[in-house]
TIRO-2110 file (N, C-alpha, C; in Angstrom, 1 decimal):
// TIRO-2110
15.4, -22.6, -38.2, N, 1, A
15.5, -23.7, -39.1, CA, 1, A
14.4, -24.7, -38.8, C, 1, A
14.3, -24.9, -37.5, N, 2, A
13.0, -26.4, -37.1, CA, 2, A
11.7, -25.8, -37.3, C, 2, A
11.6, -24.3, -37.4, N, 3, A
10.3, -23.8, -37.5, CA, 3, A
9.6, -24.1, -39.3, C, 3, A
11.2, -23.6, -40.1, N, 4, A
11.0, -23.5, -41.3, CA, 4, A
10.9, -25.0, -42.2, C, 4, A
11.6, -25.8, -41.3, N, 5, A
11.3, -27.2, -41.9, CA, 5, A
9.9, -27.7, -42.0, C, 5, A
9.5, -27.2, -40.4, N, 6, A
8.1, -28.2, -39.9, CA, 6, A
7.0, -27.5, -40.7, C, 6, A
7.3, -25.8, -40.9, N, 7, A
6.0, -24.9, -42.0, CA, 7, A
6.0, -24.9, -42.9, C, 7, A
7.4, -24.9, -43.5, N, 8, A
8.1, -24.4, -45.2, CA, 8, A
7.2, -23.2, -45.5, C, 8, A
6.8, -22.5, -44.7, N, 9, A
6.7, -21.0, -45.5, CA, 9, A
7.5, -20.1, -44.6, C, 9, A
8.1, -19.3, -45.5, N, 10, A
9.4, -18.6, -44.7, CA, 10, A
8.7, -17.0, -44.3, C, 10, A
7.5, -16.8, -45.1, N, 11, A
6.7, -15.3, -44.4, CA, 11, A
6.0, -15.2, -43.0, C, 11, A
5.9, -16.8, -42.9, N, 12, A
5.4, -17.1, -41.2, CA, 12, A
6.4, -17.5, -40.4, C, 12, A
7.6, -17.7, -40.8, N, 13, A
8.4, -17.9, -39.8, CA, 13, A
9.1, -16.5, -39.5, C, 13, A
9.0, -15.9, -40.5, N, 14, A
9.7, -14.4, -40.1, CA, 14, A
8.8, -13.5, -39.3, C, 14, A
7.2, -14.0, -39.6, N, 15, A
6.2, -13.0, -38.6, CA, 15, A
6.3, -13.4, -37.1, C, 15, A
6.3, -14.9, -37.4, N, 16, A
6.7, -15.4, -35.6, CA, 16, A
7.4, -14.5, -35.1, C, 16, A
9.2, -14.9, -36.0, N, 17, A
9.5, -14.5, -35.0, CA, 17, A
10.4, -12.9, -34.5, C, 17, A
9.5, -11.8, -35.5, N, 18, A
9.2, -10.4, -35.6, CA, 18, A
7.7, -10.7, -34.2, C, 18, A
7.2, -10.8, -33.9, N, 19, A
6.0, -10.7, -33.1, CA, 19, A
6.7, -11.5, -31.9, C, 19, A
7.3, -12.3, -31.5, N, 20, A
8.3, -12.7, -30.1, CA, 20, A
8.7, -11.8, -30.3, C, 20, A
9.6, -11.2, -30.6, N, 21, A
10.8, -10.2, -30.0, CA, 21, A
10.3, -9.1, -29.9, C, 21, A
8.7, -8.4, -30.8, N, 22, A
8.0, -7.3, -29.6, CA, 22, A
7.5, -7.8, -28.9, C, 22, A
6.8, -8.4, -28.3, N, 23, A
6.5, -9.6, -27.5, CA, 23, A
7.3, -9.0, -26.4, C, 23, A
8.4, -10.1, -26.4, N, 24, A
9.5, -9.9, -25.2, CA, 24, A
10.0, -8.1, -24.7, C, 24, A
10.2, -7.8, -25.5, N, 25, A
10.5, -6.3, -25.8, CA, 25, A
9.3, -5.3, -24.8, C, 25, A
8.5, -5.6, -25.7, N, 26, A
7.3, -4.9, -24.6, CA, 26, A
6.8, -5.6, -23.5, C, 26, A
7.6, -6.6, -22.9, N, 27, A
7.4, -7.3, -21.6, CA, 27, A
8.6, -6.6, -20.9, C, 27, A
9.4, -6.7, -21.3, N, 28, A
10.6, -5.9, -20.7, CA, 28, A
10.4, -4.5, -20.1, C, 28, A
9.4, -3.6, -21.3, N, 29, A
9.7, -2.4, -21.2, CA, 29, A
8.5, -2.2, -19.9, C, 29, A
7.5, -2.8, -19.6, N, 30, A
6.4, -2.7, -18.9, CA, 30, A
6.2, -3.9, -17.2, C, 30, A
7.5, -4.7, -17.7, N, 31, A
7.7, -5.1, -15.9, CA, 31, A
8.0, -4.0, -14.9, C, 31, A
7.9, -4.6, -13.6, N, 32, A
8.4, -3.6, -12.9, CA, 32, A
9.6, -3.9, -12.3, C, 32, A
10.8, -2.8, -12.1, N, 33, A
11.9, -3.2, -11.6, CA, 33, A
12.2, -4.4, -10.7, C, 33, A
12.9, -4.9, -10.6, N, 34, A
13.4, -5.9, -9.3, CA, 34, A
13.6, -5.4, -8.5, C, 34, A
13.8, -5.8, -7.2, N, 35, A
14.5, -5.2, -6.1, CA, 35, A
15.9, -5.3, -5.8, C, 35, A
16.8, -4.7, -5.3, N, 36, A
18.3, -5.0, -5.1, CA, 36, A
18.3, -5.6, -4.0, C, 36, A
19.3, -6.0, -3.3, N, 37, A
19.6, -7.2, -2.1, CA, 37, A
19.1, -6.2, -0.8, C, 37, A
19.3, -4.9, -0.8, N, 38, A
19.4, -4.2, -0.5, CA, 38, A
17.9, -3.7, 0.4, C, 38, A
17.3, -3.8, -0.5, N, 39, A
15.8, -3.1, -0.7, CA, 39, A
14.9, -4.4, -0.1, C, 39, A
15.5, -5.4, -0.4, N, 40, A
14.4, -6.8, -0.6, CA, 40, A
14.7, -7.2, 1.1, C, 40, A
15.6, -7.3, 1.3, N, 41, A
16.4, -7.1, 3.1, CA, 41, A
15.4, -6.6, 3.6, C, 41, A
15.4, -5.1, 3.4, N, 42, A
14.3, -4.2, 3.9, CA, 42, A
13.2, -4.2, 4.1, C, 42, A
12.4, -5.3, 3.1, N, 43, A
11.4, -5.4, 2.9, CA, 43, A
11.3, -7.0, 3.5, C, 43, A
12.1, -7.5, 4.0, N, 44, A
11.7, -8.8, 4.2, CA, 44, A
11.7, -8.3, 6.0, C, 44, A
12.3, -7.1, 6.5, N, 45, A
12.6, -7.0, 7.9, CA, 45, A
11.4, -6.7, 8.6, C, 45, A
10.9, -5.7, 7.8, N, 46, A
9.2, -4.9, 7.7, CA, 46, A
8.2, -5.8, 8.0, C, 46, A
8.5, -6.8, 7.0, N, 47, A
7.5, -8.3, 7.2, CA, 47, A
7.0, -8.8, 8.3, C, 47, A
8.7, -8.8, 8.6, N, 48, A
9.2, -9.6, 10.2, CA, 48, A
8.8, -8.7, 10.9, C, 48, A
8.6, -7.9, 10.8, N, 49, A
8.3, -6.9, 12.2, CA, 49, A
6.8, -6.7, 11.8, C, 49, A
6.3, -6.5, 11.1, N, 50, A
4.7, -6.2, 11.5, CA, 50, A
4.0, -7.7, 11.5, C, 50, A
5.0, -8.8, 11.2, N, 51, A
4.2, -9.9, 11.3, CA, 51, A
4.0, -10.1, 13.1, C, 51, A
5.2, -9.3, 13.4, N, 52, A
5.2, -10.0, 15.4, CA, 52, A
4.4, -8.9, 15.7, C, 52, A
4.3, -7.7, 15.0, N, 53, A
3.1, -6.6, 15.7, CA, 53, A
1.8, -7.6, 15.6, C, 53, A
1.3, -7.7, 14.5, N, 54, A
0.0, -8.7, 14.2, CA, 54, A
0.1, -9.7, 15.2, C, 54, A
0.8, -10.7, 15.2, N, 55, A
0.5, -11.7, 16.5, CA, 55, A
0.5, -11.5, 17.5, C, 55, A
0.7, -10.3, 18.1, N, 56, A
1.0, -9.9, 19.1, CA, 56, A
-0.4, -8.5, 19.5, C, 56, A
-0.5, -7.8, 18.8, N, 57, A
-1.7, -6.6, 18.2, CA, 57, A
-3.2, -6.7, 18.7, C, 57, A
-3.5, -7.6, 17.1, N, 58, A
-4.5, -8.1, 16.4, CA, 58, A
-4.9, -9.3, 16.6, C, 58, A
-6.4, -9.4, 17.1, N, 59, A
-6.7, -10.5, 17.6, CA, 59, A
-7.8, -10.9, 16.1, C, 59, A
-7.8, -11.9, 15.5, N, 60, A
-8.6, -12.6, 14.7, CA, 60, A
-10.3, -12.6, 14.9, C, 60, A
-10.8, -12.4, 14.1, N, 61, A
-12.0, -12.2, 14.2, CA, 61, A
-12.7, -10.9, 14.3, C, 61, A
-11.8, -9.7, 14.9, N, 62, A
-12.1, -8.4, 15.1, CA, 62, A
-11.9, -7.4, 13.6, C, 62, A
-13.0, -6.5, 13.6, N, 63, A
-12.8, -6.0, 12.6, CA, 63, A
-12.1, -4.4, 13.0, C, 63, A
-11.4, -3.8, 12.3, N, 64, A
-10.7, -2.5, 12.6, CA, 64, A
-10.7, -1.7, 11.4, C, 64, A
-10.4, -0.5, 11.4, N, 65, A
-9.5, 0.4, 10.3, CA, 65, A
-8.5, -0.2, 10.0, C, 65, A
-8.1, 0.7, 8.7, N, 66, A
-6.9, 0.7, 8.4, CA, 66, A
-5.9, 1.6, 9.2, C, 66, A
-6.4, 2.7, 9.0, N, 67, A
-5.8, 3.8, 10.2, CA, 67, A
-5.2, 2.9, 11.3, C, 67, A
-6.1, 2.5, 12.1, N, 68, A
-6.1, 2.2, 13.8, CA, 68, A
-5.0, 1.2, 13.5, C, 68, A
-4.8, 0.1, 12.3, N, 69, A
-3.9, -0.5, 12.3, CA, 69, A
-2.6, 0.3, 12.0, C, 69, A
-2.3, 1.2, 11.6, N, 70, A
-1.3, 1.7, 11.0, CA, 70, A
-0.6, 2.7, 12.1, C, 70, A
-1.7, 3.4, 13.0, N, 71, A
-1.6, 4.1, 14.2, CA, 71, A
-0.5, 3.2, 15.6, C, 71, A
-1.4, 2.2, 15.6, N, 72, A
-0.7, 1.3, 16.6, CA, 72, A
0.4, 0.3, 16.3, C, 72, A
1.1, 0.1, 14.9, N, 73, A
2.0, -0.1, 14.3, CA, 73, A
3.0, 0.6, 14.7, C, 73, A
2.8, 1.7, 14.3, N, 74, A
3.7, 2.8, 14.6, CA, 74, A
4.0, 3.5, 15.8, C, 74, A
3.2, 2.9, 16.8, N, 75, A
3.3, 3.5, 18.2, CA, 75, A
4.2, 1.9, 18.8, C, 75, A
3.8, 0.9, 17.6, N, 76, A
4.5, -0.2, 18.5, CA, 76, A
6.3, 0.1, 18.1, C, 76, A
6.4, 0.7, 17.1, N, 77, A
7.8, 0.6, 16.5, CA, 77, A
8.3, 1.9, 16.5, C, 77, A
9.4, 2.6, 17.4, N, 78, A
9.5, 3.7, 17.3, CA, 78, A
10.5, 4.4, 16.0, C, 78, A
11.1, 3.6, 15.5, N, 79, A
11.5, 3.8, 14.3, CA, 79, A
10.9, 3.8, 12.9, C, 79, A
9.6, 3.7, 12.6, N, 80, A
8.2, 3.8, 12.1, CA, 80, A
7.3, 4.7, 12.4, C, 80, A
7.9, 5.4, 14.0, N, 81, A
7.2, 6.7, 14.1, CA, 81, A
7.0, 7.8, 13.2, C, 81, A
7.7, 8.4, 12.6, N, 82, A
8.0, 9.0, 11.4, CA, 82, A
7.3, 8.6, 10.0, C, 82, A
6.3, 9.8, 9.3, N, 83, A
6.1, 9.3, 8.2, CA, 83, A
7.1, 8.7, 7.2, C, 83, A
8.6, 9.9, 7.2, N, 84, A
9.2, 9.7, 6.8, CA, 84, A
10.3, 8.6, 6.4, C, 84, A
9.9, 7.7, 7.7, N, 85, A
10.4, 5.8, 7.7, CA, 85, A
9.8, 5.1, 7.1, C, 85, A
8.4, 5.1, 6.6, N, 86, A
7.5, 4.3, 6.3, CA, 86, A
6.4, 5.0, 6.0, C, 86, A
5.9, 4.8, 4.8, N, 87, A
4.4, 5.4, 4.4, CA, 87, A
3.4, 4.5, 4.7, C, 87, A
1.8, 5.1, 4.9, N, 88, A
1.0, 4.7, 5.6, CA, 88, A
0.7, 3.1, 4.4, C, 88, A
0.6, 3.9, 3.2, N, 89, A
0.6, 2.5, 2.1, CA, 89, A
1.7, 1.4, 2.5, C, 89, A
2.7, 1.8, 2.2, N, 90, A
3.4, 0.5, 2.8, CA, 90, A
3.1, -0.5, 3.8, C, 90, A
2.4, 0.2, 4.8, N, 91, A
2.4, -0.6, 6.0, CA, 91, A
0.8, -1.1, 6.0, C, 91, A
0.1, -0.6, 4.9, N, 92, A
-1.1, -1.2, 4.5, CA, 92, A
-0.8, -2.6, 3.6, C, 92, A
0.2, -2.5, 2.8, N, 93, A
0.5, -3.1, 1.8, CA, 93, A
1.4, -4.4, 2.3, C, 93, A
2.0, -4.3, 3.8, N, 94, A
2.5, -4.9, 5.0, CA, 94, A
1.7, -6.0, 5.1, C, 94, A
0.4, -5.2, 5.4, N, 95, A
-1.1, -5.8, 6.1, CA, 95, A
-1.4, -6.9, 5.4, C, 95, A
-1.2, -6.6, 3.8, N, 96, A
-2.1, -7.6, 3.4, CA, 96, A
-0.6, -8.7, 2.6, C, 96, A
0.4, -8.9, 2.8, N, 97, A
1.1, -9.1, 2.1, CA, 97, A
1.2, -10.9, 3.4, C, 97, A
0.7, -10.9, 4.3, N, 98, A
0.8, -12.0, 5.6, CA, 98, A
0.0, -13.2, 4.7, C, 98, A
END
């Protein structure tokens, strides 16, 4: 109604607001999921733990692989030993998430 007052044409207020609601619609359909309490925990613990590998690791200034970082990650954490705990991406994506 405030749209139609302030335009008085009723074919532009119907195209507005037909073009918001694909709009929203196709924002919806193309976000990416949230995380559950669950998952986000998990991912906040990861953090915590390769942030104390890094300060502890990795000395500033030095340049490395990604490998060598992911290698000695995983030798520091034995429950990370396993590909199957953690993929090499993740703990790249660890890397740069600091």
């Amino acid at each position: 109604r405030v749209l139609y007052a302030t335009l008085e044409d009723a074919g532009f207020v119907l195209s507005l607001g037909i073009c918001s609601c694909l709009g929203g619609s196709f924002y919806e359909l193309i976000r990416p999921p949230l995380a559950n309490r669950t998952e986000a925990e998990l991912a906040d613990a990861r953090r915590e733990e390769f942030e104390i590998f890094a300060a502890s690791q990795i000395s500033p200034g030095n340049s490395c692989h990604e490998t060598e970082i992911v290698r000695a990650f995983r030798r520091s954490f034995a429950k990370y030993r396993r590909q199957e705990a953690i993929s090499d991406a993740e703990i790249c994506t660890l890397r740069g998430s600091g």
